[in-house]
Residue, then its C-alpha position, 0 to 999 in steps of 0.5 A: x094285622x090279625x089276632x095271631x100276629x100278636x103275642x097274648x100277655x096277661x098284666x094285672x089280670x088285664x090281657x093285652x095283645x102284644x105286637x112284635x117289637x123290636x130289641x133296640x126300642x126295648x132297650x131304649x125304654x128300659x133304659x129311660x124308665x124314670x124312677x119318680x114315675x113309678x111306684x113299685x109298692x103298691x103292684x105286687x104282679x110280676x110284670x116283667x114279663x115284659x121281657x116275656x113280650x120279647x118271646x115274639x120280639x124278631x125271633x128273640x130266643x130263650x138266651x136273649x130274654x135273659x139278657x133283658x132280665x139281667x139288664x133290668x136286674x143290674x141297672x135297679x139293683x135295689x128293687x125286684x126287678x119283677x116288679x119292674x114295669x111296676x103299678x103305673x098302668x097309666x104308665x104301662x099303657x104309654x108303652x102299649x101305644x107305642x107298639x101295640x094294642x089293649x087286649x080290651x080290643x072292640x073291633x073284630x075283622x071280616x076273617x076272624x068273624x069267618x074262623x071263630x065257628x071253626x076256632x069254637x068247634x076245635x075247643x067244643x066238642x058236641x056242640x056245633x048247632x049252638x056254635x053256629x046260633x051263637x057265631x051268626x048272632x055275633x056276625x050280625x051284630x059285628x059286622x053292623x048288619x044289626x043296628x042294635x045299641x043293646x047286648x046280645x044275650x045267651x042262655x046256655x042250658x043242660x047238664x054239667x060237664x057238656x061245655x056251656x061255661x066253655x063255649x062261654x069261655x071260649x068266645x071271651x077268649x076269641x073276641x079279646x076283649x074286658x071280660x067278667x065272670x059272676x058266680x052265681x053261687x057267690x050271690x045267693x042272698x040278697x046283701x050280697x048281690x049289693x056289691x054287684x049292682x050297688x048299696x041303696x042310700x044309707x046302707x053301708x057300702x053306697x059309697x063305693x058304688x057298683x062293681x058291675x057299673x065300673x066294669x060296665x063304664x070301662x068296657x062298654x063292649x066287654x062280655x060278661x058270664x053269669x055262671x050258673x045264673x039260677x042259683x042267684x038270688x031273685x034280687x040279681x035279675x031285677x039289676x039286670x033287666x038295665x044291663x040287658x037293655x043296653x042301660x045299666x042302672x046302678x042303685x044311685x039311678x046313673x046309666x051306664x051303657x053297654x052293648x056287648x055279650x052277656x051269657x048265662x049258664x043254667x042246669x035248671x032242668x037236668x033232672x029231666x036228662x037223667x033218663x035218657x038211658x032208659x029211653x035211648x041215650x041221646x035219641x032223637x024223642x029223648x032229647x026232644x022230651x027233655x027240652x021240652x020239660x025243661x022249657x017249662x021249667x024255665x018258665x017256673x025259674x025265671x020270669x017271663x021279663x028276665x027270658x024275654x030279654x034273651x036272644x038266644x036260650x040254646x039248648x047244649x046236647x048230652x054227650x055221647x060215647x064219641x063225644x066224651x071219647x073225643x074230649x077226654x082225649x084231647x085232655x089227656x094229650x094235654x096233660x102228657x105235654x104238661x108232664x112232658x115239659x117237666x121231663x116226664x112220659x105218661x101212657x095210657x092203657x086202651x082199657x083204662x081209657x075207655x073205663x073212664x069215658x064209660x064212668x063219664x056216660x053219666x049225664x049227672x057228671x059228664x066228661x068232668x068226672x073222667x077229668x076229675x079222677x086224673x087230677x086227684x087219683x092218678x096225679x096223686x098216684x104219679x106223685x107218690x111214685x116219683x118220690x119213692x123213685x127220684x129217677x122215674x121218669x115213665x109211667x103207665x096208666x092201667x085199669x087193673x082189678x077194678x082200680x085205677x092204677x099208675x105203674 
């Protein structure tokens, strides 16, 4: 059965893929929820959703998931019945077995390795060369052609704001499995890259041991993001040398192995895209120039253990007129169907529109920039505006007297 046949849910910040199941063993289960093997406490997360599973569940409409709500709120009368499926995963994942699978899935199908260039491109715009290295390299090692026990391992390199995180984001949501996302920003000094790769004995903290290795142990074809790997203290590198090589070591020397995806993001070099307007934004010799100044800024950054280890450093294009135009639309249909959901019509004028993705053509700030001023600017402005009228519920976005204006 394939990825879309199930219904994607989120437990414990744990994603799983549910498949349809029937009412009658919904019920069935809820009705014979043994009170002794929870321990409602300790979980906070509102996991009945469960009967949000039932979204799916034979063409289960809204009235029928309120059934379910009620029925588990008058048979516990006594507790929230959010909590219902409650901090037993164990427990949890007895209910998964019987209809459904982990969303920590490691086997990917012939078909869906086919669609993910296309599923990628649909989600990425402007990127479709290293979509396609990214896709061929999981291909190989996905289909077996690869023999290969070590992960395979990207680095993503350009400009802020062009996709590199998202293409990273992308295929973690693809491939459905364990995922972990390191910010970098988060680890610039040497104490606190200890927490990924383990305290050294004596120190405080060795105890606990790795919180990578434990990622590491229960996902040992998971994915892991390092955003921004160059603001990272040079400590980090020196743990992952293992990761990359298929063994992660923690501090107390025990090897964990792991054969899945690693992806780095990098702006090392983006000074070298800031000039591509004045020698022809995004031709071919620009961008040629500044790929190569910014390999040999790589090699200043990094050193040469650490690149050797990566399989593929691709190189993300600076986005143009068309590509930004594309992409702000796409996210502004997203935002009117948001608003839409909460009964409220939203336009925009063609002059506004294309003030925004011209503000966007900076490469310092990419199509974030345009994204950034709807959410603070004009969602503000629609705020403010429905409060001094209650009943409005249609509005226009203008550009007008050099301001960006809602009406």
């Amino acid at each position: 059965m394939s990825k879309n046949s199930y219904e994607e849910v989120g437990i414990g910040g744990i994603k799983f893929f549910m498949k349809p199941i029937s009412k009658e063993k919904i019920n069935n289960f809820l009705n014979n929820i043994s009170m002794n093997d929870l321990a409602f406490q300790s979980y906070q997360h509102k996991v009945v959703s469960f009967a949000a599973y039932v979204k799916n569940v034979d063409s289960c409409e809204g009235e029928d998931i309120t059934k379910i709500y009620n029925h588990i709120a008058k048979k516990h009368k006594d507790l929230e019945y959010e909590r219902m499926l409650g901090n037993s995963l164990k427990r949890f994942q007895s209910v998964l077995t019987m209809h459904a699978y982990s969303g920590k899935k490691t086997d990917i199908t012939a078909n869906e390795l086919k669609d993910m260039k296309y599923y990628l491109k649909s989600k990425i715009i402007g990127q479709d060369d290293s979509i396609d290295e990214v896709v061929n390299s999981i291909i190989a090692k996905e289909s077996g052609i690869s023999i290969d026990l070590k992960p395979r391992c990207f680095l993503f390199l350009g400009k802020s704001g062009i996709g590199k995180t998202e293409l990273a984001n992308s295929v973690i949501n693809y491939l459905g499995r364990g995922d972990l996302t390191v910010n970098c920003e988060n680890y610039q000094q040497s104490h606190e890259v200890l927490s990924l790769r383990g305290a050294p004995p004596s120190y405080v903290g060795f105890e606990q041991g790795s919180s990578l290795a434990k990622f590491v142990v229960e996902n040992p074809k998971g994915v892991i993001l390092f955003d921004e790997i160059e603001k990272a203290h040079p400590n980090l590198y020196d743990a992952l040398y293992t990761l990359m090589d298929g063994k992660f070591a923690d501090r107390k020397n025990i090897q964990y192995p792991f054969e899945g995806y690693i992806f780095f993001t990098s702006n090392v070099g983006n000074k070298f895209y800031s000039d591509f307007r004045e020698i022809g934004f995004g031709s071919k010799n620009s961008i040629e120039l500044a790929t190569d100044n910014v390999d040999n800024e790589l090699k200043k950054r990094f050193d040469p253990p650490f690149i050797g280890r990566i399989n593929k450093i691709l190189h993300f294009n600076p986005l143009g007129e068309e590509e930004i135009s594309s992409i702000f639309s796409k996210y502004f249909e997203r935002k009117k169907l948001e608003l839409r959901h909460k009964n409220l019509n939203l336009s925009i004028s063609d002059k506004c529109f294309d003030y925004l993705v011209q503000q966007s053509l900076n490469p310092d700030f990419g199509v974030r920039l345009a994204q950034s001023i709807f959410d603070t600017n004009i969602m503000e402005q629609i705020a403010l505006l429905k409060l001094e009228k209650p009943k409005k519920s249609t509005f226009m976005v203008d550009y007008v007297k050099n301001e960006v204006r809602v009406k």
